[in-house]
N, C-alpha and C positions, 0 to 999 in steps of 0.2 A: 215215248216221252220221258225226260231227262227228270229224274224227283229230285227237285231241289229242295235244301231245308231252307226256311222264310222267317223271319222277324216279321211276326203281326203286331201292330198298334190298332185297336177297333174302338169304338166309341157307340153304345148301344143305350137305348129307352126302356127298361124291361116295367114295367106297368104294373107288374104283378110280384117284384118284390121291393121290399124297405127302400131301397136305394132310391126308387121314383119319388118316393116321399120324402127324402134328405133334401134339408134347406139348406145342411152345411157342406163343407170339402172333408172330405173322410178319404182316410190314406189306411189301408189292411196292412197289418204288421206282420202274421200268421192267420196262415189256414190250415187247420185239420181237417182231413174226410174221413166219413164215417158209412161209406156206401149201402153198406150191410143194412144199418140203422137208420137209413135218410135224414141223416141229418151232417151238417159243417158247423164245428167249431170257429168263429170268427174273433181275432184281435184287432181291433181297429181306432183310430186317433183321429179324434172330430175337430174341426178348428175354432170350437165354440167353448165358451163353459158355462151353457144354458143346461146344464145338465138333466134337470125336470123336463123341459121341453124333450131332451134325447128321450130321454128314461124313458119316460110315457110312449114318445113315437115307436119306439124299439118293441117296448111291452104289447101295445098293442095292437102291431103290424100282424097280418095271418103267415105272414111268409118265416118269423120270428117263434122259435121253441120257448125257448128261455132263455131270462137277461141274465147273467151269473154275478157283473159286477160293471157298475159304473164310478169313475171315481173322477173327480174335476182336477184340474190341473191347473199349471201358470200356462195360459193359453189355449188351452182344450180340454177336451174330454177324451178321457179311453175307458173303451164298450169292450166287454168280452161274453159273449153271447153265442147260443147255437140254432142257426136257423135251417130250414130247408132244403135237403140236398137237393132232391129230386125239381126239378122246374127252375133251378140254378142255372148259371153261364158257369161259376166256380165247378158246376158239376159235370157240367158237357166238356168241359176242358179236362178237367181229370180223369172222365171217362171216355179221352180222343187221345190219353196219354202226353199232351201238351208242355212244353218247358215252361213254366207262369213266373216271369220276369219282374211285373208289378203288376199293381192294380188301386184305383184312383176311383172317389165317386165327388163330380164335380158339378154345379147345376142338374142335379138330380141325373145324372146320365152317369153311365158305370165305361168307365175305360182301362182296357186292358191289355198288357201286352205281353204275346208270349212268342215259341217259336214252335212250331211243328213243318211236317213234310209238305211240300206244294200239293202231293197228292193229296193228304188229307183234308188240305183247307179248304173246298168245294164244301165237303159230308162236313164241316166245324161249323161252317156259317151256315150251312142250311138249315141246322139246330139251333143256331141262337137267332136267327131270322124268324123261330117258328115262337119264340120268346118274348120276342121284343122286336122296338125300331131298329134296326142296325145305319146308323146317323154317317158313321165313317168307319173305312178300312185304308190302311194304310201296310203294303209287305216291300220289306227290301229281302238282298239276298241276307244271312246270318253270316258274320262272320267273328267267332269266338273271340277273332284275337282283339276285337274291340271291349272286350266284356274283361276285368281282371277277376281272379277266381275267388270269389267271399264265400265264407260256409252264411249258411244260415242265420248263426247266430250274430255273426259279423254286420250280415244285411239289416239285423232288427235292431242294432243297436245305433248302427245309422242311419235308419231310418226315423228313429224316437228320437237322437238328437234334432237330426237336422228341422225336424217336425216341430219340435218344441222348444228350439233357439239356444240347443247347447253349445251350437257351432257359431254363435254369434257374441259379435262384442256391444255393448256388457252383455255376458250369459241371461238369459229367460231361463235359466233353468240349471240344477244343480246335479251331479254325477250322483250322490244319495237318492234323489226325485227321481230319476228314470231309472235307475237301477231297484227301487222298489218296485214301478210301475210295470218292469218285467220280471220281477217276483225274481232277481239275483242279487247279490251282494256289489257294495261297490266297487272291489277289487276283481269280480267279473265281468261287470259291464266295460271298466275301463281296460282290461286286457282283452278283449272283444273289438274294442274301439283304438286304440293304438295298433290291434294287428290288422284292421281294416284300412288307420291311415296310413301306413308304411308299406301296405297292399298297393292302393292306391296313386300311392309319391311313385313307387317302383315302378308301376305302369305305366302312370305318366311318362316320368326321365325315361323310359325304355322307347314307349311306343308314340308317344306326343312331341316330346321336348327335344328328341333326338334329332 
């Protein structure tokens, strides 16, 4: 049998963490693992700024260590918090060695999309099946050249725009405002952000517009 690598999109229920209980749309900006420790580091951007309602929900979920910082925004909240690795999807993926592309909590359901090898996706779902509802799976073949190459920090700094309507006319939001909200200066946020959209443009014009 031929192992092919697969772009997964899944759509999952998991019951037994916070995410069951989010009323709002929550977009993770970072994750850290901590395997050793069981516990993940989570930054995530709520599209509410009922901030008390999070606060409290986050506080007093069992799946939830501690809340580090919540702070309201023009248009949301961002939660930076460390919850539990062990009984995670964020932890069966990391510990299936997984590509994690995004990840979205929408009507209370967690969707995520990553890439790993056809062989291993059998042994991936049959762990988060042991988790929760798995609602949908969706795999195409991977193919890189669809993907332009952002570092990391390039990804979170478009993903906090686009999140929070920096990329919109008139702005929701100001290059000082999210470049706090990722605890960097605004001369680094938007060197991050100019080199993601000229990433971007390049890709396009190369691989779209051509």
């Amino acid at each position: 049998m031929i192992n092919l690598i697969k772009h997964v999109d899944i759509v999952v229920s998991h019951e037994d963490c916070w995410t069951s209980h989010m009323p709002f749309t929550a977009y993770t900006i970072n994750l850290e693992v901590y395997p050793h420790k069981n516990y993940l580091r989570s930054r995530i951007l709520i599209d509410s700024m009922e901030n008390k309602v999070i606060s409290n929900l986050m506080k007093t979920h069992r799946s939830v260590i501690k809340v580090m910082k919540v702070d309201r925004f023009k248009g949301g909240t961002y939660v930076d918090f460390l919850n539990k690795y062990k009984g995670s999807i964020a932890g069966v993926l990391y510990d299936k060695e997984v590509l994690i592309l995004g990840n979205l909590i929408e009507g209370k359901d967690e969707k995520w999309s990553f890439v790993t090898s056809s062989k291993n996706l059998r042994e991936i779902l049959t762990e988060i099946e042991s988790l929760g509802k798995v609602k949908r799976v969706e795999t195409t073949d991977f193919n890189p050249i669809l993907y332009p190459n952002l570092t990391e920090w390039e990804k979170k700094v478009l993903t906090v725009s686009y999140s929070y309507g920096y990329l919109d006319y008139p702005r929701r939001a100001t290059a000082d405002e999210l470049a706090k909200l990722l605890g960097i200066s605004k001369v680094t946020f938007l060197y991050h952000l100019r080199n993601a959209q000229r990433k971007l443009i390049a890709f396009s014009i190369k691989n779209i517009l051509a």
